[in-house]
C-alpha positions as CSV (number, residue, x, y, z in Angstrom):
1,X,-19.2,-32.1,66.9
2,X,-18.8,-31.5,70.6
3,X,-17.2,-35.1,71.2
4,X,-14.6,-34.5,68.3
5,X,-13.6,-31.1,70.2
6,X,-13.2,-32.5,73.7
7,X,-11.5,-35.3,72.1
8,X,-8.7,-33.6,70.1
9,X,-8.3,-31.1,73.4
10,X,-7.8,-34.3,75.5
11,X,-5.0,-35.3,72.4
12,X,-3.6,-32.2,72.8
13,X,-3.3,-31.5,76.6
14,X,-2.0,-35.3,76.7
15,X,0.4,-34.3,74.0
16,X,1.5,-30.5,75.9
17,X,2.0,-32.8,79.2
18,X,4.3,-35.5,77.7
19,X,6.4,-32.3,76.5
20,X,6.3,-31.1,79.6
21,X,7.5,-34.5,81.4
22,X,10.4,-35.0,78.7
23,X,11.6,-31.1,79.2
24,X,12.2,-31.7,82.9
25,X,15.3,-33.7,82.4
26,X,16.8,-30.3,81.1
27,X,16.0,-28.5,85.0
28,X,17.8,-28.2,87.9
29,X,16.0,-31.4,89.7
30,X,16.2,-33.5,86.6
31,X,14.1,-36.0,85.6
32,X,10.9,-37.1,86.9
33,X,11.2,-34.3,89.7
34,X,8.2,-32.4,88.4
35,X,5.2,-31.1,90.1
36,X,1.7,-32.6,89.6
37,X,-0.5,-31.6,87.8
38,X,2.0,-31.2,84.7
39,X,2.9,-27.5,84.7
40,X,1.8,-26.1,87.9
41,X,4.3,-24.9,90.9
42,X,4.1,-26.3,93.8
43,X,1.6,-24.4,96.8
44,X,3.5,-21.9,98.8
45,X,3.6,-24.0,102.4
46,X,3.2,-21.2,105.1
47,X,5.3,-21.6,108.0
48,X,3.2,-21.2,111.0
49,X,-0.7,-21.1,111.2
50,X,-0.8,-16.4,111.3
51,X,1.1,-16.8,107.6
52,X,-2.2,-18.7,106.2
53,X,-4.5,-16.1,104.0
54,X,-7.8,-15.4,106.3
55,X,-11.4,-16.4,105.1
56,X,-14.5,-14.7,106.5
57,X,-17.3,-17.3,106.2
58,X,-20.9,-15.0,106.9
59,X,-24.5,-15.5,106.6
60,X,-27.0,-13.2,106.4
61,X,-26.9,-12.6,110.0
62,X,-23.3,-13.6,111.5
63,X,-19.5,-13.7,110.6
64,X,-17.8,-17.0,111.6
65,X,-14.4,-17.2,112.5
66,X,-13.8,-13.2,113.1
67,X,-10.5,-13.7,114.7
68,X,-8.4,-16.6,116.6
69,X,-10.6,-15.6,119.8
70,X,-14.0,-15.1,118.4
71,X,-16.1,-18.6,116.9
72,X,-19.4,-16.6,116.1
73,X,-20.8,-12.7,116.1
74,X,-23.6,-11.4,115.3
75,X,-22.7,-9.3,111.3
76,X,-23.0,-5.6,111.6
């Protein structure tokens, strides 16, 4: 039963992304100007390295990558 669901949901996101591909002929870029994967926007390209979105990496005992000066210190 499982394989007959994943199979018709692989039909049917197949079928949604055709759609997709023939409806771009109706936007502003045309045809065959559309973003991959089928129905997502393409990512927001920052324009210098300070606009990127800052992730603290930690372990139980340190913080990595604090700020553009710091590589290691100790978590408090």
């Amino acid at each position: 039963f499982n394989q007959v669901e994943i199979d018709e949901t692989t039909q049917n996101i197949k079928t949604y992304g055709e759609t997709i591909e023939q409806s771009s002929c109706y936007t502003l870029e045309g045809c065959g100007h559309i973003p991959w994967p089928v129905g997502v926007p393409p990512p927001f390209k920052p324009p210098t390295r300070f606009d990127v979105l800052r992730w603290d990496y930690f372990n139980e005992t340190h913080i990595y990558l604090k700020n553009d000066n710091d590589v290691i210190d100790p978590l408090k």
